[in-house]
PDBQT receptor file of N, H, CA, C and O in Angstrom, charges set to zero:
ATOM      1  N   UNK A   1       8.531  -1.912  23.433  1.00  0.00    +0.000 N 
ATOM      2  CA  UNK A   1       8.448  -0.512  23.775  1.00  0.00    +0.000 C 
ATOM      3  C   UNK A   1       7.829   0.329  22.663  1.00  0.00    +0.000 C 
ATOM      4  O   UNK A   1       6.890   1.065  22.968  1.00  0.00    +0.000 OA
ATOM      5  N   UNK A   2       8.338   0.287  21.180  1.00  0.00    +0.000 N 
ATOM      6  H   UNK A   2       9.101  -0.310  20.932  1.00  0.00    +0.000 HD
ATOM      7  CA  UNK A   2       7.372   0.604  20.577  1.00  0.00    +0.000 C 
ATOM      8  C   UNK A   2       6.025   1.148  20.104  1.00  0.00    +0.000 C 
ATOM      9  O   UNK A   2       5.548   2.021  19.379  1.00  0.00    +0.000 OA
ATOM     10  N   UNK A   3       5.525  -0.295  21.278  1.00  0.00    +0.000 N 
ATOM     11  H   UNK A   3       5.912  -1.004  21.867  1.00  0.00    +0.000 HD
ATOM     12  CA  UNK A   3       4.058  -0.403  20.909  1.00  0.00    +0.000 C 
ATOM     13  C   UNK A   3       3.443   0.808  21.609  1.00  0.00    +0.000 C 
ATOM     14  O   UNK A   3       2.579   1.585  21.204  1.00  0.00    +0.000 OA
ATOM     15  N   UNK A   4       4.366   0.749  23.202  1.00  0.00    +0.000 N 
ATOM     16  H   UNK A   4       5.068   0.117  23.530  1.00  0.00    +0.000 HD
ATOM     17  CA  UNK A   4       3.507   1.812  24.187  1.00  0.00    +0.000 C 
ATOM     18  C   UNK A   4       3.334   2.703  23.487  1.00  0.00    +0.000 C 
ATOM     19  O   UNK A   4       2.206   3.172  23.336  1.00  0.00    +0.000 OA
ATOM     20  N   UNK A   5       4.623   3.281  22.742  1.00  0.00    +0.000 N 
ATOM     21  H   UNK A   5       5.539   2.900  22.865  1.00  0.00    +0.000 HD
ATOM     22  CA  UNK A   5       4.598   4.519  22.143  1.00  0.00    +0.000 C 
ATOM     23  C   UNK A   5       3.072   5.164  20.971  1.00  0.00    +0.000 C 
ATOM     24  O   UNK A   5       2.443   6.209  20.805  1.00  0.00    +0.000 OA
ATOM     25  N   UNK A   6       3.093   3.712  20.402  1.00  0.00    +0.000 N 
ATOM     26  H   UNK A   6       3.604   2.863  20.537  1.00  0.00    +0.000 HD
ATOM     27  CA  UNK A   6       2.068   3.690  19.220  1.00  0.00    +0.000 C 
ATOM     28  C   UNK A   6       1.096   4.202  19.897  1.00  0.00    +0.000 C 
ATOM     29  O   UNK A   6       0.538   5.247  19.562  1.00  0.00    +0.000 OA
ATOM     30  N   UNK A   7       0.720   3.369  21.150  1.00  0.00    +0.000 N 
ATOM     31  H   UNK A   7       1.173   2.520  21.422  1.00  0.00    +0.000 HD
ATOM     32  CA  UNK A   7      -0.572   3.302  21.651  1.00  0.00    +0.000 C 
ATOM     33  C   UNK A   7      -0.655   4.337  22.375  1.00  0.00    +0.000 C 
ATOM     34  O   UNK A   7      -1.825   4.280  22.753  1.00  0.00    +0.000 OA
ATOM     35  N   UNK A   8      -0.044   5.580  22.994  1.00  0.00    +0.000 N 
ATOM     36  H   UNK A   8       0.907   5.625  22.687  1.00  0.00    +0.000 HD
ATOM     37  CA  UNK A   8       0.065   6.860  23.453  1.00  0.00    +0.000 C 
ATOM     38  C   UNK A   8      -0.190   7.604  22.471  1.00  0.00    +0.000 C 
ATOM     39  O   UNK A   8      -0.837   8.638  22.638  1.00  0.00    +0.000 OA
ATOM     40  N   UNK A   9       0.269   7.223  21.246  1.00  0.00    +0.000 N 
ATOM     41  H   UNK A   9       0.794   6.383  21.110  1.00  0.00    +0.000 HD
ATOM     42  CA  UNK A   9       0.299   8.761  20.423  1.00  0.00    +0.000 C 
ATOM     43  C   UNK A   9      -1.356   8.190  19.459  1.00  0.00    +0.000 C 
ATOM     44  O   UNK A   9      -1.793   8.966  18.608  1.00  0.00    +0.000 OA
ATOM     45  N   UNK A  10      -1.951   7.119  19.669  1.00  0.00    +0.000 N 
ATOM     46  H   UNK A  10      -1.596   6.489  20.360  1.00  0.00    +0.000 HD
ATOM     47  CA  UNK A  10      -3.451   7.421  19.588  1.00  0.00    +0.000 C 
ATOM     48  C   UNK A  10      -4.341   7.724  20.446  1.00  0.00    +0.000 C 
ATOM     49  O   UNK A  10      -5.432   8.224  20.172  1.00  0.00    +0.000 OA
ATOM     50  N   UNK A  11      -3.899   7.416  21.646  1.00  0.00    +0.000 N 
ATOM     51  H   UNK A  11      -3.012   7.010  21.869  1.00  0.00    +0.000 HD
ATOM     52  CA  UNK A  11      -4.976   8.229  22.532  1.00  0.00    +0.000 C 
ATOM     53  C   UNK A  11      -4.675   9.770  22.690  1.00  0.00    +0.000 C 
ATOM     54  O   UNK A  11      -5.455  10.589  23.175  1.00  0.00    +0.000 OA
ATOM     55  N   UNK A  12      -3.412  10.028  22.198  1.00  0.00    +0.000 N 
ATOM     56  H   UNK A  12      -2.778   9.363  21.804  1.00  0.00    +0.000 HD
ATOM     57  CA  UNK A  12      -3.663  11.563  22.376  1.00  0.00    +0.000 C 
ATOM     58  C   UNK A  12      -4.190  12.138  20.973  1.00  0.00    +0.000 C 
ATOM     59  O   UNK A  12      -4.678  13.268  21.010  1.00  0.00    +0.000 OA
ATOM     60  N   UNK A  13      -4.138  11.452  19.703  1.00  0.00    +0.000 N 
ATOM     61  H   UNK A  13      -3.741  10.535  19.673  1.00  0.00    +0.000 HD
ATOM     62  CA  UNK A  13      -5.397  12.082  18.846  1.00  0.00    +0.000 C 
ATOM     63  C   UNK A  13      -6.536  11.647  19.270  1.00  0.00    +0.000 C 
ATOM     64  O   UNK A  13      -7.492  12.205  18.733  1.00  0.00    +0.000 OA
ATOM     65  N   UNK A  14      -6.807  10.796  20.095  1.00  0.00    +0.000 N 
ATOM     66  H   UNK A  14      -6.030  10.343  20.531  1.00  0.00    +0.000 HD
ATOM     67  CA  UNK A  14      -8.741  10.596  20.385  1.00  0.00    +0.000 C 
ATOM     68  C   UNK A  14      -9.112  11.632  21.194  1.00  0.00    +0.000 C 
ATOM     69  O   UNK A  14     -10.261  12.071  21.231  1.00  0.00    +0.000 OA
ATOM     70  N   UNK A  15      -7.781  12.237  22.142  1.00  0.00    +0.000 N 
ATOM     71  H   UNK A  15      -6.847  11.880  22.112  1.00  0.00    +0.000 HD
ATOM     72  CA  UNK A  15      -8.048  13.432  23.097  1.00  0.00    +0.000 C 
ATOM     73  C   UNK A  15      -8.029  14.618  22.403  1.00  0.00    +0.000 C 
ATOM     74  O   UNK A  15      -8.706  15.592  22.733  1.00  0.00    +0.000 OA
ATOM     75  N   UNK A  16      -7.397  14.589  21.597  1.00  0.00    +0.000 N 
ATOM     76  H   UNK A  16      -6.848  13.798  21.329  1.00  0.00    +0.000 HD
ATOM     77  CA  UNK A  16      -6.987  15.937  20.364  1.00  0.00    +0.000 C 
ATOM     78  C   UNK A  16      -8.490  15.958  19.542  1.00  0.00    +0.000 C 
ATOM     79  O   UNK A  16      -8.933  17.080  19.294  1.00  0.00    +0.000 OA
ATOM     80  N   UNK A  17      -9.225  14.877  19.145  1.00  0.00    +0.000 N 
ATOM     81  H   UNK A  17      -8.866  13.966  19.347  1.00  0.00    +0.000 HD
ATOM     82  CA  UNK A  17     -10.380  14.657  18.460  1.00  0.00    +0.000 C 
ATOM     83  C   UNK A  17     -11.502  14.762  19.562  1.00  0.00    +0.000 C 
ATOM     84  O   UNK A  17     -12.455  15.241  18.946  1.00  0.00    +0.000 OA
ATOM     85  N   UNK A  18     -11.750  14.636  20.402  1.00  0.00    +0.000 N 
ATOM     86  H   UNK A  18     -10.977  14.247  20.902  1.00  0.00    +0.000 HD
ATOM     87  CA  UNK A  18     -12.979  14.540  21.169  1.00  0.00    +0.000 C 
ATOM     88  C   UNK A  18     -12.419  16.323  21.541  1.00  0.00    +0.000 C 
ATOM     89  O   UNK A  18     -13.383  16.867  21.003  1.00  0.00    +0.000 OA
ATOM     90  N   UNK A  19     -11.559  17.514  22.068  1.00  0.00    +0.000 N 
ATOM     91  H   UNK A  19     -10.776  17.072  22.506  1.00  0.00    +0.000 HD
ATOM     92  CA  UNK A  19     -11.526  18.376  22.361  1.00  0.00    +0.000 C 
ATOM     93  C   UNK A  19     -11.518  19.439  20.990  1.00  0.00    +0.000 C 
ATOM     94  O   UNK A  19     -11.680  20.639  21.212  1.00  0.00    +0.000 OA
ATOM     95  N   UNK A  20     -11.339  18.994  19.668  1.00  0.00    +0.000 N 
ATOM     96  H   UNK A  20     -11.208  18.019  19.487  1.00  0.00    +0.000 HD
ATOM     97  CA  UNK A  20     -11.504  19.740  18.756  1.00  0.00    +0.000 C 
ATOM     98  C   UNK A  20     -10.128  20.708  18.392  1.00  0.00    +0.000 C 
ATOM     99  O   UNK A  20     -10.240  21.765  17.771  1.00  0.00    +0.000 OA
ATOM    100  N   UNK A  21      -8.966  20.233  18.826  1.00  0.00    +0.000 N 
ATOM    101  H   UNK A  21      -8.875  19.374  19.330  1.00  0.00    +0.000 HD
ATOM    102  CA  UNK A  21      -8.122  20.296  18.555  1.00  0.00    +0.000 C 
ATOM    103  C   UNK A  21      -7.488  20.077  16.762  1.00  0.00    +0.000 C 
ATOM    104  O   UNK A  21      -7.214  18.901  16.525  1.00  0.00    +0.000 OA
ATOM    105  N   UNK A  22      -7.315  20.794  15.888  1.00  0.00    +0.000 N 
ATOM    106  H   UNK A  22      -7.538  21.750  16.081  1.00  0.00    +0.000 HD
ATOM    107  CA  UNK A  22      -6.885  20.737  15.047  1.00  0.00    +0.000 C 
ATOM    108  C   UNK A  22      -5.429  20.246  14.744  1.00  0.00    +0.000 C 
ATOM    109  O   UNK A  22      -4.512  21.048  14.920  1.00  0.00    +0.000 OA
ATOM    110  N   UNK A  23      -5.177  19.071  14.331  1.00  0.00    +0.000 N 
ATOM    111  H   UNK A  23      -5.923  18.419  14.188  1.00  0.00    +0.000 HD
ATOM    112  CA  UNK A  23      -3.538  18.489  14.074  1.00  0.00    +0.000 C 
ATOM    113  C   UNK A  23      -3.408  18.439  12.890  1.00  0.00    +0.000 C 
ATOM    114  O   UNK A  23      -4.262  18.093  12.074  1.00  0.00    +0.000 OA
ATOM    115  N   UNK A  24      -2.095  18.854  12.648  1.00  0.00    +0.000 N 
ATOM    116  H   UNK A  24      -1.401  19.135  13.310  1.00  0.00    +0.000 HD
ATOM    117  CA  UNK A  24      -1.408  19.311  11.268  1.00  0.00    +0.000 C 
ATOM    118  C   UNK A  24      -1.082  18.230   9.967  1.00  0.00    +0.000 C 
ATOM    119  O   UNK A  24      -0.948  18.453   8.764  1.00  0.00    +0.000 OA
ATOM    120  N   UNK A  25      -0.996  16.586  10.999  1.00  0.00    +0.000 N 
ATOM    121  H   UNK A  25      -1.104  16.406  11.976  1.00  0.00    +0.000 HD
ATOM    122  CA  UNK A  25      -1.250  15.627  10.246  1.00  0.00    +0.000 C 
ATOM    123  C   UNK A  25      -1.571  14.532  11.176  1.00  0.00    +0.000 C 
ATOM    124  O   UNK A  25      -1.439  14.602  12.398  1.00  0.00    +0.000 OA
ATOM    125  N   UNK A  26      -2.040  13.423  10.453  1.00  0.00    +0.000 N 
ATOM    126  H   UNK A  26      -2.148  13.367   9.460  1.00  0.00    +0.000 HD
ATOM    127  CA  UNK A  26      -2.622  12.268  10.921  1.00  0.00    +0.000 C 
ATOM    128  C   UNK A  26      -1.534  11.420  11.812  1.00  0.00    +0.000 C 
ATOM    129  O   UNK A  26      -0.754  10.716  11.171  1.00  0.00    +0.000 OA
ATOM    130  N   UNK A  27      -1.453  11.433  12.863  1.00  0.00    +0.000 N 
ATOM    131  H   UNK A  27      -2.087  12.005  13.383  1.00  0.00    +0.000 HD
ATOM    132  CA  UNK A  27      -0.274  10.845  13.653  1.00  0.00    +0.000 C 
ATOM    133  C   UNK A  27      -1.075   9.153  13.836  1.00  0.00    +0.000 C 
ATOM    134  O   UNK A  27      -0.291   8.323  14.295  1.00  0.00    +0.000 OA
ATOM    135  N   UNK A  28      -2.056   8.784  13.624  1.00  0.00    +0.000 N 
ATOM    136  H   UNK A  28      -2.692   9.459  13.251  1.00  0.00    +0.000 HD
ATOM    137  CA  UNK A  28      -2.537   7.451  14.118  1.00  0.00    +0.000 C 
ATOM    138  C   UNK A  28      -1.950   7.060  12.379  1.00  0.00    +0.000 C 
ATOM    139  O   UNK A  28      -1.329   6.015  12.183  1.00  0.00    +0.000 OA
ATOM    140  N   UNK A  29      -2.202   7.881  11.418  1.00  0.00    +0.000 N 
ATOM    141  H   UNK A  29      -2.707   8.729  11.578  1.00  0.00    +0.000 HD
ATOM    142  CA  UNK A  29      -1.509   6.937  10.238  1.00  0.00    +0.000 C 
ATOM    143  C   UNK A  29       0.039   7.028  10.200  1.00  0.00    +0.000 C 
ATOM    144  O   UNK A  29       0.694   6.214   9.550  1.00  0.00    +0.000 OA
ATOM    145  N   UNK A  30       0.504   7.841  10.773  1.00  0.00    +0.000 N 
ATOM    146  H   UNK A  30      -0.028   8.502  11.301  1.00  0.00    +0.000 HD
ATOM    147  CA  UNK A  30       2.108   8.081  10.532  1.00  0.00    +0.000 C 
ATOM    148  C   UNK A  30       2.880   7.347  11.308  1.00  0.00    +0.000 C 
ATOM    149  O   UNK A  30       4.012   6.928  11.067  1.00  0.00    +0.000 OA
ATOM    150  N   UNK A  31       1.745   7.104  12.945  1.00  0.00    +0.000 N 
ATOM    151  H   UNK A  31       0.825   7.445  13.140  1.00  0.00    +0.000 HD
ATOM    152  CA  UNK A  31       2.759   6.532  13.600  1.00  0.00    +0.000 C 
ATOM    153  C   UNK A  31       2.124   5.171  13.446  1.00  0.00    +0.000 C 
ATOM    154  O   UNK A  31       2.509   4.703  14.518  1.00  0.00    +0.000 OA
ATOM    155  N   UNK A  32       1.594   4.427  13.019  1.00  0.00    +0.000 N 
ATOM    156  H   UNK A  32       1.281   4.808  12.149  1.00  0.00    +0.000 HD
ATOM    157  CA  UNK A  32       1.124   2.874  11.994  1.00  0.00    +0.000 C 
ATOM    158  C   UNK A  32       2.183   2.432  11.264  1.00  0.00    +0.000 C 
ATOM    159  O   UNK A  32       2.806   1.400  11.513  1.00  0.00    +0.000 OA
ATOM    160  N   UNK A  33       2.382   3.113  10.455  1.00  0.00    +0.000 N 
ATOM    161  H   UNK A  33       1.876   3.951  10.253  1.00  0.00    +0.000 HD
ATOM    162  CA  UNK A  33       3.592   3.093   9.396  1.00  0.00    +0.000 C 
ATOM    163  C   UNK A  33       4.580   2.910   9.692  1.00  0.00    +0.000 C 
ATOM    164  O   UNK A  33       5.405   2.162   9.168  1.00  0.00    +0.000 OA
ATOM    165  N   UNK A  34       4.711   3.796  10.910  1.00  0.00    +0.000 N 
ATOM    166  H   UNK A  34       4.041   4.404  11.336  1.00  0.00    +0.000 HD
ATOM    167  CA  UNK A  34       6.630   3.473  11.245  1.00  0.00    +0.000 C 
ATOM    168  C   UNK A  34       6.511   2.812  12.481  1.00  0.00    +0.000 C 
ATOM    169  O   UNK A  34       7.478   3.028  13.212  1.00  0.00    +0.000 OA
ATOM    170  N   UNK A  35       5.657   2.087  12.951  1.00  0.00    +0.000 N 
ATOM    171  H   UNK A  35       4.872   1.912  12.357  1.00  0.00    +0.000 HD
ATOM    172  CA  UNK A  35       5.553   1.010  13.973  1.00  0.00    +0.000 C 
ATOM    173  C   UNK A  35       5.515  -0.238  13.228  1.00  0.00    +0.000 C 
ATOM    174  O   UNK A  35       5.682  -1.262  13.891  1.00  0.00    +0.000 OA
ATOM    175  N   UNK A  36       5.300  -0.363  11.791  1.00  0.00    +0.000 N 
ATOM    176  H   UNK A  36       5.165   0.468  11.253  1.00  0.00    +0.000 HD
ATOM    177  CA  UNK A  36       5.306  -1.176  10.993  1.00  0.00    +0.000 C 
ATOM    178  C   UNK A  36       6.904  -1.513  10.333  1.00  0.00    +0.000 C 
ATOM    179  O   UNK A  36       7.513  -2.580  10.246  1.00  0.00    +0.000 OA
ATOM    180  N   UNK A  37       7.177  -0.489  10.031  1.00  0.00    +0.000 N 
ATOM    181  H   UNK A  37       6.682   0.377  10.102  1.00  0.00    +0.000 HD
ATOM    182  CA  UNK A  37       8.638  -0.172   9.456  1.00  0.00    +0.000 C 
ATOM    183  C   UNK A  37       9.511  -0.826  10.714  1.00  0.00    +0.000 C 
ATOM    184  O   UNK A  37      10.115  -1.880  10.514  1.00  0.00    +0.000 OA
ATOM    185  N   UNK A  38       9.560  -0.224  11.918  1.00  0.00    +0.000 N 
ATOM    186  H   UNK A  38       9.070   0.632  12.080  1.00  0.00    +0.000 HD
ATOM    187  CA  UNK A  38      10.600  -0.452  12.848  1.00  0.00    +0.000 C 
ATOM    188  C   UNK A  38      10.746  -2.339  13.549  1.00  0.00    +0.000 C 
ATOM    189  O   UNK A  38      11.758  -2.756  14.113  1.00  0.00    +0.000 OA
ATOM    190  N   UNK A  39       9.310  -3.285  13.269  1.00  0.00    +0.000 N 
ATOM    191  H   UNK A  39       8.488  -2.946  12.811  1.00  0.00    +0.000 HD
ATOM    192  CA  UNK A  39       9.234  -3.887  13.330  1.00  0.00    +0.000 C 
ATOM    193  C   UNK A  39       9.874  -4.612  12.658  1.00  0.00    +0.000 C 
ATOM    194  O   UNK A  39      10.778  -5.304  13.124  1.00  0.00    +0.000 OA
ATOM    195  N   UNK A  40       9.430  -4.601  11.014  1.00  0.00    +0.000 N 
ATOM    196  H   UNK A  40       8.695  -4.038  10.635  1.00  0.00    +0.000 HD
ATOM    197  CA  UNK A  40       9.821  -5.176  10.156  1.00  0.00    +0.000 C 
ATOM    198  C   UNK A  40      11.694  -5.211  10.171  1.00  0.00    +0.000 C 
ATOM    199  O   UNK A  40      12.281  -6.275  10.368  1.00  0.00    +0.000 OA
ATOM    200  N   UNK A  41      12.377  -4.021   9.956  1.00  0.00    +0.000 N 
ATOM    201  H   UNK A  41      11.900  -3.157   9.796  1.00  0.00    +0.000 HD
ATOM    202  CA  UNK A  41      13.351  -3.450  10.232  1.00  0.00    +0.000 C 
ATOM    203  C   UNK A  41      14.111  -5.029  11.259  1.00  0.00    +0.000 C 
ATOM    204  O   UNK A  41      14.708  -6.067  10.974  1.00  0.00    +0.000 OA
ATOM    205  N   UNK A  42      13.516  -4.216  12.740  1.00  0.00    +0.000 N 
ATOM    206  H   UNK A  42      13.031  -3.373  12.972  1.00  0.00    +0.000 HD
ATOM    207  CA  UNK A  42      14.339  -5.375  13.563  1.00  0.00    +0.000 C 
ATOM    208  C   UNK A  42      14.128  -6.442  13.182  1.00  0.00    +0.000 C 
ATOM    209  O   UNK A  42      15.194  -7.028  12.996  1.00  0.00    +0.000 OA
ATOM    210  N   UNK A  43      12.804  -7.369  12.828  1.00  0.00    +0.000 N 
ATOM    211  H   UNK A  43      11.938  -6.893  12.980  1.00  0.00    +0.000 HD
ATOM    212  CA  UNK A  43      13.070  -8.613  12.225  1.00  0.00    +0.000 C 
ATOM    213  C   UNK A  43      14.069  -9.065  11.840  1.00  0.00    +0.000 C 
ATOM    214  O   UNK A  43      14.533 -10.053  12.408  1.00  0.00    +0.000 OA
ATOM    215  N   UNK A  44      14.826  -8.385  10.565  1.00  0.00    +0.000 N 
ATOM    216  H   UNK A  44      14.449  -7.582  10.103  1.00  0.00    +0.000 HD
ATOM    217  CA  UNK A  44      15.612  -8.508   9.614  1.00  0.00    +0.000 C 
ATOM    218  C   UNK A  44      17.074  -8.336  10.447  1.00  0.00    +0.000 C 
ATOM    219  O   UNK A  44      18.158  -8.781  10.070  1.00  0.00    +0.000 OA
ATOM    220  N   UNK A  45      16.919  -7.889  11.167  1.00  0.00    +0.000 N 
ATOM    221  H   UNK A  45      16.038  -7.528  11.473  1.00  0.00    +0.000 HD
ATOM    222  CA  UNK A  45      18.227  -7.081  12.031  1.00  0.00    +0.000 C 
ATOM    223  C   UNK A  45      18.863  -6.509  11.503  1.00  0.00    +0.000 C 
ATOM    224  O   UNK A  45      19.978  -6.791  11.063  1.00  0.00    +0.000 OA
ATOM    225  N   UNK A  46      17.892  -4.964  11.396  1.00  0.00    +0.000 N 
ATOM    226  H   UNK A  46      16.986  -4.734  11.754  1.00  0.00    +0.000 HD
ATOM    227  CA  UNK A  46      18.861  -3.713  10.259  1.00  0.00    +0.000 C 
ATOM    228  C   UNK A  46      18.491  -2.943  11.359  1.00  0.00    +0.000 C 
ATOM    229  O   UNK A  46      17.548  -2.170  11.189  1.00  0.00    +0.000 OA
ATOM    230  N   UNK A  47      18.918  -2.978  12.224  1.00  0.00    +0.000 N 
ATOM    231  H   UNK A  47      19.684  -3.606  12.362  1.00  0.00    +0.000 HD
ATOM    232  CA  UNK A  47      18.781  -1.736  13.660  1.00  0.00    +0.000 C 
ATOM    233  C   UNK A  47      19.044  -1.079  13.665  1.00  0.00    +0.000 C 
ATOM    234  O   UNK A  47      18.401  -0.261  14.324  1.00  0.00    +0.000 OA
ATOM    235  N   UNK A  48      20.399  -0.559  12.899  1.00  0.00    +0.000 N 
ATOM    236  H   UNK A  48      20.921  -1.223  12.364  1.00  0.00    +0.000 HD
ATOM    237  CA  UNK A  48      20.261   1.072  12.115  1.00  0.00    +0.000 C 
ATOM    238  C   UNK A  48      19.191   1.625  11.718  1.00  0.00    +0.000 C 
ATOM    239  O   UNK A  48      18.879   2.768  12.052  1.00  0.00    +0.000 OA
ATOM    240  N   UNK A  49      18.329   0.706  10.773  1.00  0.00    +0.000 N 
ATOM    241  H   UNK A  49      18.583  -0.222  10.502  1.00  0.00    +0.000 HD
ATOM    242  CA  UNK A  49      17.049   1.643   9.945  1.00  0.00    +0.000 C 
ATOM    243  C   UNK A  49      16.008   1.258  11.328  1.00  0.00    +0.000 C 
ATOM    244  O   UNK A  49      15.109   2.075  11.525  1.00  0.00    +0.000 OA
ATOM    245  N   UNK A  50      16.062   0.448  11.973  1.00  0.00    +0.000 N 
ATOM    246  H   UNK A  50      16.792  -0.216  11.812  1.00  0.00    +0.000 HD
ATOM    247  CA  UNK A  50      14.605   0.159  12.843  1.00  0.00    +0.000 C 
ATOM    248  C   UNK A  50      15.000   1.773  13.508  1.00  0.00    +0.000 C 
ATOM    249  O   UNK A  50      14.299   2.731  13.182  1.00  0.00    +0.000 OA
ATOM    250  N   UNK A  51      16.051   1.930  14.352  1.00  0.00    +0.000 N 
ATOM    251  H   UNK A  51      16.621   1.152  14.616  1.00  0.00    +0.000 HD
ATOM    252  CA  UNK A  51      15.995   2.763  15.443  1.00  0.00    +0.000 C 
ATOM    253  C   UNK A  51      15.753   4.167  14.646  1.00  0.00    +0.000 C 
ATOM    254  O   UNK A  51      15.404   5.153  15.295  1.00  0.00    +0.000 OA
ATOM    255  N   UNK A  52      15.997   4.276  12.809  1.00  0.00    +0.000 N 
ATOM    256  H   UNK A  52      16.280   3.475  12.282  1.00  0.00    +0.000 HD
ATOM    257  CA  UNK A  52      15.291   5.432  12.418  1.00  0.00    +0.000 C 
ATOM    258  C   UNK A  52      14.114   5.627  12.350  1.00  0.00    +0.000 C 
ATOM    259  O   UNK A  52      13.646   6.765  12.371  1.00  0.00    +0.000 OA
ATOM    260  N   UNK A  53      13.233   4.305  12.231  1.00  0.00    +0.000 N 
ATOM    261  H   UNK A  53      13.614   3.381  12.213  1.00  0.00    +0.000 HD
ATOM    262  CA  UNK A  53      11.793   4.069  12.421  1.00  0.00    +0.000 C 
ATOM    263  C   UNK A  53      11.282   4.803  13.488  1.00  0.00    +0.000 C 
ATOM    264  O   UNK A  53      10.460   5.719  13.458  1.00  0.00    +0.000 OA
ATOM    265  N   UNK A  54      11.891   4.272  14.486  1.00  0.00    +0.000 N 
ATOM    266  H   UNK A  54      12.559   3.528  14.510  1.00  0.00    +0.000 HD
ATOM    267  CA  UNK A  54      11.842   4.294  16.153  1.00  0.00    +0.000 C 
ATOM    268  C   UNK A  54      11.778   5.902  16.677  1.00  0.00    +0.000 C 
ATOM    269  O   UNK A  54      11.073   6.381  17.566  1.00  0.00    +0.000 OA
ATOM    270  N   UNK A  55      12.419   6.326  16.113  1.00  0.00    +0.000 N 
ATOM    271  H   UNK A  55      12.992   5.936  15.392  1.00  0.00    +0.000 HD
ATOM    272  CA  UNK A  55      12.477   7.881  15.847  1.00  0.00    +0.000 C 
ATOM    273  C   UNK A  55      11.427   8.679  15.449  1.00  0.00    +0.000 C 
ATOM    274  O   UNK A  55      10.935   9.669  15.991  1.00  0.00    +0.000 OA
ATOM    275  N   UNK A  56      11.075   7.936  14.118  1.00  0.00    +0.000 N 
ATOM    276  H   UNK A  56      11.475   7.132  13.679  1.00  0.00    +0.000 HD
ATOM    277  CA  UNK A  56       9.806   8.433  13.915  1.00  0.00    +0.000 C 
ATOM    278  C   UNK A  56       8.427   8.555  14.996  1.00  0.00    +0.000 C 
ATOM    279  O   UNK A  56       7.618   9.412  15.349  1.00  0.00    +0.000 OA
ATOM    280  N   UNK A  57       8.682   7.366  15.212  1.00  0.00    +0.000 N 
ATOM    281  H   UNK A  57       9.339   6.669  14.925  1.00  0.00    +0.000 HD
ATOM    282  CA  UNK A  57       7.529   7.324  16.401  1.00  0.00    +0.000 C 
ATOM    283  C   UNK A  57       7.396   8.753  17.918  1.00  0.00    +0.000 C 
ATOM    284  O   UNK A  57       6.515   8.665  18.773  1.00  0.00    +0.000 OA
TER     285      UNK A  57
């Protein structure tokens, strides 16, 4: 589930970028990071910190 998320919140900066929409920060790097984090996270089975990851997203 995650991933969908990842992969929604870059097509809405490619839609935010092709309409000239100005965003306040880089959500394709922020939400990378904590799709990375929440992964890693559950690996380990610290699902406390994944589902703060998860949040992030």
């Amino acid at each position: 589930m995650p991933g969908f998320l990842n992969r929604g919140c870059e097509i809405l900066v490619q839609l935010a970028q092709r309409h000239g929409v100005k965003l306040r920060q880089s959500y394709a790097r922020v939400g990378k990071f904590a799709l990375i984090q929440h992964q890693r996270y559950a690996h380990a089975k610290q699902f406390t910190r994944a589902n703060r990851a998860f949040k992030t997203l």
